[in-house]
SESE-436302 format. One record per residue: residue number from 1; x, y, z of N, C-alpha, C in turn. Coordinates in Angstrom, 3 decimals. Layout:
<atoms>
num:n_xx:n_yy:n_zz:ca_xx:ca_yy:ca_zz:c_xx:c_yy:c_zz
NUM:X:Y:Z:X:Y:Z:X:Y:Z
...
</atoms>
This chain:
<atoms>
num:n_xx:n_yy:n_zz:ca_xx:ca_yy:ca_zz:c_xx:c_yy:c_zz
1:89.013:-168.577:23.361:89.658:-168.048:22.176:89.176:-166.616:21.957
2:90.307:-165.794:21.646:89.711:-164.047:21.586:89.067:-164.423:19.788
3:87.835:-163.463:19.800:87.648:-163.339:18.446:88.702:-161.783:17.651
4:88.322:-162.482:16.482:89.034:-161.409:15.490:89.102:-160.115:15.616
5:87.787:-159.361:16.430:87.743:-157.872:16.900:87.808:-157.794:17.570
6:87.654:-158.232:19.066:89.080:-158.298:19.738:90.409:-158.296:19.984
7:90.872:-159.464:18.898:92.272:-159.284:19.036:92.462:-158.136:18.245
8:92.116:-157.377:17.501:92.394:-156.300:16.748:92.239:-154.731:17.757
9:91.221:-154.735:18.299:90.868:-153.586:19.085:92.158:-153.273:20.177
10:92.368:-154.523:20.566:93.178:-154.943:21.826:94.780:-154.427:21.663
11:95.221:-154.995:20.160:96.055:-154.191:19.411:96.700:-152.999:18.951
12:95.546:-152.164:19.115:95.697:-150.746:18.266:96.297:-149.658:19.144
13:96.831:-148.964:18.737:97.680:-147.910:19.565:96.852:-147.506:20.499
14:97.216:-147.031:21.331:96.827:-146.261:22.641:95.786:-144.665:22.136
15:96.394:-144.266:21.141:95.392:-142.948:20.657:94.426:-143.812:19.732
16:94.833:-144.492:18.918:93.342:-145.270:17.753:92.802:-145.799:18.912
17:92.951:-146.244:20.113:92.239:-147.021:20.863:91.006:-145.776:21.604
18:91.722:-144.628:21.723:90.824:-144.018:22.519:89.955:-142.924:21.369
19:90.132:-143.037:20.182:89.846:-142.406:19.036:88.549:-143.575:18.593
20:88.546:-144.553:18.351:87.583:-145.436:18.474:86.688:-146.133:19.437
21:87.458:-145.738:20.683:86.147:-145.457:22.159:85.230:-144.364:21.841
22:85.766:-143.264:21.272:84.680:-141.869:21.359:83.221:-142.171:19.675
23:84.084:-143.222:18.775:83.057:-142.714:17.667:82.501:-144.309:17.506
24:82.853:-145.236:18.218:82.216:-146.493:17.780:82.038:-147.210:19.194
25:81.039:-148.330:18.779:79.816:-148.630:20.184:80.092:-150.275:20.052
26:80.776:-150.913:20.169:80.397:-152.758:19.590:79.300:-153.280:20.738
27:78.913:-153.941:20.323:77.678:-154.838:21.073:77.629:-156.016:20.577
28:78.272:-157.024:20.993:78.488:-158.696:20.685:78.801:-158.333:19.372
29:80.269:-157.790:18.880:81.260:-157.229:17.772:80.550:-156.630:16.949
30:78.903:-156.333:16.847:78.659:-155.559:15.953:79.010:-154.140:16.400
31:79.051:-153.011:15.192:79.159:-151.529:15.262:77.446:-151.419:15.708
32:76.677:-151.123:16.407:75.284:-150.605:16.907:74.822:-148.908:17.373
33:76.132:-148.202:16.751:75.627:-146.685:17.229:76.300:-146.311:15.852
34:75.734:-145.613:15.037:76.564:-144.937:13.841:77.022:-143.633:14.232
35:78.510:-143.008:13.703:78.714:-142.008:13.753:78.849:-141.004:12.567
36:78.637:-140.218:12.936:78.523:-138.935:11.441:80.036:-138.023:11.431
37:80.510:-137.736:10.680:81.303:-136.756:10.282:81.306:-135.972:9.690
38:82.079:-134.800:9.403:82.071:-133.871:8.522:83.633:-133.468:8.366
39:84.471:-132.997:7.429:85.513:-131.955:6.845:85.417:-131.125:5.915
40:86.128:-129.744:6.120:86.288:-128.750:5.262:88.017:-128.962:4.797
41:87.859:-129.434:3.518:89.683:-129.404:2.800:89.769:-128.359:1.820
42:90.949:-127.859:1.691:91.129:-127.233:0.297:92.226:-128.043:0.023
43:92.516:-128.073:-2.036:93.721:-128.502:-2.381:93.785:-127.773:-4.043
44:94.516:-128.219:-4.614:94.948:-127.794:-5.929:94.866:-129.461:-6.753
45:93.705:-129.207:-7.949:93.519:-130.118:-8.793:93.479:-129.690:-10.321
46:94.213:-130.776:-11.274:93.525:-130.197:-12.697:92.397:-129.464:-13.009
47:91.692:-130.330:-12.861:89.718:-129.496:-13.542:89.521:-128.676:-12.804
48:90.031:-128.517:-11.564:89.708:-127.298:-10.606:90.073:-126.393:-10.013
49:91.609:-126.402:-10.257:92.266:-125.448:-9.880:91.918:-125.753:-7.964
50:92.441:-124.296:-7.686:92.415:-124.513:-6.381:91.261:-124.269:-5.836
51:90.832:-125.416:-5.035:89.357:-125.545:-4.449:89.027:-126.173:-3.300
52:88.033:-126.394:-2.913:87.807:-126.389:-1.097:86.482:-127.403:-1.595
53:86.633:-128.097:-0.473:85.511:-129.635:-0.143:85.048:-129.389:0.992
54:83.915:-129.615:1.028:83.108:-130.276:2.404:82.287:-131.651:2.159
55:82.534:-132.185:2.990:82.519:-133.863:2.877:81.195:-133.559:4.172
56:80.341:-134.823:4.151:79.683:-135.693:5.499:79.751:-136.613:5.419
57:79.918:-137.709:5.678:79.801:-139.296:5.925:79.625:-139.654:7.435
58:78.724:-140.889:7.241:78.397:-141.800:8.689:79.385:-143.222:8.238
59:79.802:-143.818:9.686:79.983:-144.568:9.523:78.860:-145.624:9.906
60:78.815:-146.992:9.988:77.717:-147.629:10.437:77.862:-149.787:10.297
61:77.203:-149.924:10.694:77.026:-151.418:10.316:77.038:-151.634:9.053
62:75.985:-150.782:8.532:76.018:-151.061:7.180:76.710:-150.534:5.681
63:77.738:-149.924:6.093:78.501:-149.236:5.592:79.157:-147.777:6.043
64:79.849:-147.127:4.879:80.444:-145.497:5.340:80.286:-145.283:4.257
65:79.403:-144.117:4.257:78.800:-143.537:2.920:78.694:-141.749:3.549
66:78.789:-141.248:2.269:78.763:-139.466:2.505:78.485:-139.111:1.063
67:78.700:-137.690:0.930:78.321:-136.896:-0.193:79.447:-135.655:0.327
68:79.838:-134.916:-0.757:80.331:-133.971:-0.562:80.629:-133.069:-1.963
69:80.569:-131.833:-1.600:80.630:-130.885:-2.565:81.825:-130.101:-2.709
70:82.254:-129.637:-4.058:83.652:-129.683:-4.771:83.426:-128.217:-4.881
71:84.049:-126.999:-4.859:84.028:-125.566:-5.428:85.124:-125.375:-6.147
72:85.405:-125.146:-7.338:86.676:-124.526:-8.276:86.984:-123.716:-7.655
73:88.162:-123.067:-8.453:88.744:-121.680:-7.689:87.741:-121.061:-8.653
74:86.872:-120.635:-9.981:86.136:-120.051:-9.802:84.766:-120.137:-9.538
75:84.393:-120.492:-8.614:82.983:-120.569:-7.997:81.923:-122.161:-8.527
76:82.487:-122.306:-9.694:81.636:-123.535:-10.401:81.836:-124.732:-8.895
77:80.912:-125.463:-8.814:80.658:-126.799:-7.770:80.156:-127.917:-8.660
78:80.872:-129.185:-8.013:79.642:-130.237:-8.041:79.934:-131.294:-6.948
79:79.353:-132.190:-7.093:78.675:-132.761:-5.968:78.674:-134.065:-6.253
80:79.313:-134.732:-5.342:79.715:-136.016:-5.313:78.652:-137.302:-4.029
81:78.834:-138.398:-4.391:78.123:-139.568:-3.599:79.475:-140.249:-3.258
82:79.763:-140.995:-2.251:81.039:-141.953:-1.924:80.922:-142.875:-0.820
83:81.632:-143.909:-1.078:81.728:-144.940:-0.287:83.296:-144.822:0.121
84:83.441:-144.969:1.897:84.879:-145.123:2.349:85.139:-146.122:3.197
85:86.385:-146.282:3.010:86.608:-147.258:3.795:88.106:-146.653:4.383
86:88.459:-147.702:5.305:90.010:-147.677:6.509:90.934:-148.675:6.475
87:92.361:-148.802:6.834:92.897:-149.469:6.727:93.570:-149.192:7.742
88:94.245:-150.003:8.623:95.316:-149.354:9.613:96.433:-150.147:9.151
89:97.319:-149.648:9.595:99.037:-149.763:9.573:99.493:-149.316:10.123
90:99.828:-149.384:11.484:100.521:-148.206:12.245:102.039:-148.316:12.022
91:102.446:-147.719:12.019:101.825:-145.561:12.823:100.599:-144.677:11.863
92:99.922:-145.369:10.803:99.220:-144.962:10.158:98.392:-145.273:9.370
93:96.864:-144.337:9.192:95.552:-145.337:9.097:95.372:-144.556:7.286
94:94.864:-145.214:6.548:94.553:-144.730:5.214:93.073:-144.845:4.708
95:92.295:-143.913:4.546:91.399:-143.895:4.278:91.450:-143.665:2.330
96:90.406:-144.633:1.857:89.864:-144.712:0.387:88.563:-144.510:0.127
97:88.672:-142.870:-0.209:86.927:-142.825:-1.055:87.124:-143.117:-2.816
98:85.922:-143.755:-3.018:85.203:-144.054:-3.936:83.985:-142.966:-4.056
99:84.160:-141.596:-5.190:83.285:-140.403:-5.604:82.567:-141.042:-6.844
100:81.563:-140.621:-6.753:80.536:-140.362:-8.077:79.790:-139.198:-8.296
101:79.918:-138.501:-9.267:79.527:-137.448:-9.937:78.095:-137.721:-9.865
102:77.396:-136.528:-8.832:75.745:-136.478:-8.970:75.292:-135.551:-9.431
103:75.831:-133.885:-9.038:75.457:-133.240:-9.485:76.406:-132.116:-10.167
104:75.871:-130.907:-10.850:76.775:-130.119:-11.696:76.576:-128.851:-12.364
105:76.716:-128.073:-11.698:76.091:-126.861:-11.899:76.981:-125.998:-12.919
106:76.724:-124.786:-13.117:78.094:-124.091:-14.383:78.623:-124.915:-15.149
107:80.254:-124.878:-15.603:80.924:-125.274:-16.866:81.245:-126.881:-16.403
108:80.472:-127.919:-15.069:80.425:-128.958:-14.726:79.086:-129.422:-15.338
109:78.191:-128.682:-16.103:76.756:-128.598:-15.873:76.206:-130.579:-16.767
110:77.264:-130.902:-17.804:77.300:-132.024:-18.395:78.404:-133.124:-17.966
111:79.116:-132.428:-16.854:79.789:-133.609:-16.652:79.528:-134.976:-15.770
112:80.393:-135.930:-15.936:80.130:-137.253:-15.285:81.625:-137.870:-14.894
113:81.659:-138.872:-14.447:83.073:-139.500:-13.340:82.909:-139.997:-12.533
114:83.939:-140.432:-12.452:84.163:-141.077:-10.802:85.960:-140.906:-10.741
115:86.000:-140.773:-9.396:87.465:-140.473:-8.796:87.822:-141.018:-7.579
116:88.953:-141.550:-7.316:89.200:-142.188:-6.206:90.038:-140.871:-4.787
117:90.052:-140.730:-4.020:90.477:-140.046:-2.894:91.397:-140.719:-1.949
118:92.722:-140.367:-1.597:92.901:-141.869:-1.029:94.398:-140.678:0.324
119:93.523:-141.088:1.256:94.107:-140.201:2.179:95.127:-140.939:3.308
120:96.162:-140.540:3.618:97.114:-140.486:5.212:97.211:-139.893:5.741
121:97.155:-140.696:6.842:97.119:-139.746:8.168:97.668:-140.657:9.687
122:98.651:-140.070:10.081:99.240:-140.688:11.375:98.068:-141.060:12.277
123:98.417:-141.960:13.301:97.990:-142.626:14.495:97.955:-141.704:15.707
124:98.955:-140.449:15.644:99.112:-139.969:16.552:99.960:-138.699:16.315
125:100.011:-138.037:17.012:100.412:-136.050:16.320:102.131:-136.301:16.457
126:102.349:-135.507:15.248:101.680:-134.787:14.250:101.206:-136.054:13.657
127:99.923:-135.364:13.428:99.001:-136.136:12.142:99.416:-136.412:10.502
128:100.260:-135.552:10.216:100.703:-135.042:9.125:99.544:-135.722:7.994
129:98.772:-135.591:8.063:97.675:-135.511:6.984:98.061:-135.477:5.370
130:97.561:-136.256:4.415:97.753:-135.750:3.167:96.676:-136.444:2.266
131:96.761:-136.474:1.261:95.921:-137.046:0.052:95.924:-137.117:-0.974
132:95.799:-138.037:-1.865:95.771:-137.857:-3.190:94.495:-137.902:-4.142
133:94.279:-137.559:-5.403:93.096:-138.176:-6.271:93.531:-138.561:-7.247
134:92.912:-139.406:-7.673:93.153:-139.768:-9.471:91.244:-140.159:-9.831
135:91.204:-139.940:-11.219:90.050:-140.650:-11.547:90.016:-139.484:-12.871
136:88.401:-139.876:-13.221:88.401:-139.099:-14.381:87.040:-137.976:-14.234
137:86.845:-137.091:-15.200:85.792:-135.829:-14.667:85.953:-135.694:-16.452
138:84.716:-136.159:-16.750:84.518:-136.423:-18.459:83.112:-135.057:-18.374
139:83.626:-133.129:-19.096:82.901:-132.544:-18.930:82.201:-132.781:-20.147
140:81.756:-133.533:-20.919:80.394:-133.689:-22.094:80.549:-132.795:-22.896
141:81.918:-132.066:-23.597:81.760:-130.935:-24.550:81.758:-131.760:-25.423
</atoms>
């Protein structure tokens, strides 16, 4: 009988297949090598006008966790903690972060939140990439 990650691996498109050869390791179905990431995004948000992210997250056995930092269009930052996760559907995989407000420098300097991130992105090019947020960013005036 194939197990469950198997029949799933066995499944997956020909690019997720070779996209998950390069960043994940199974060893009797566990994940046993973590991988790290990084992105630079910009987008246009309420509280922030237009602004640029850099994210890191690992993935791992024991989760996918990162931090990443937020810049307004004018210079103010803060700095987020998150948990992500994946979903596939092909022709396309959706990633969901879960942000928490850690840190907050300038006219963020009292704020607190959490916001959800919730991204698409094709299986295979074009990628056509996109994302959304919702959540809340409560600045303490």
């Amino acid at each position: 009988m194939r197990s469950a990650v198997g029949y799933f691996y066995d499944n997956l498109s020909d690019a997720l297949q070779s996209a998950l050869d390069m960043l994940l390791t199974f060893n009797n179905e566990q994940l046993t090598v973590p991988s790290h990431h990084h992105l630079d995004a910009t987008g246009n948000a309420t509280q922030l006008g237009r602004f640029t992210v850099t994210a890191d997250w690992t993935l791992a056995a024991t989760g996918n966790f990162g931090t990443s930092t937020w810049t307004a269009a004018d210079g103010d930052e803060l700095s987020t903690s998150f948990a992500r996760r994946g979903v596939v559907a092909p022709p396309t995989i959706t990633f969901t972060e879960t942000h928490t407000i850690t840190s907050r420098p300038g006219r963020f300097a009292n704020a607190s939140g959490t916001f959800t991130v919730v991204q698409t992105r094709g299986l295979s090019m074009p990628y056509n990439n996109s994302a959304t947020i919702d959540g809340t960013i409560d600045l303490g005036h």
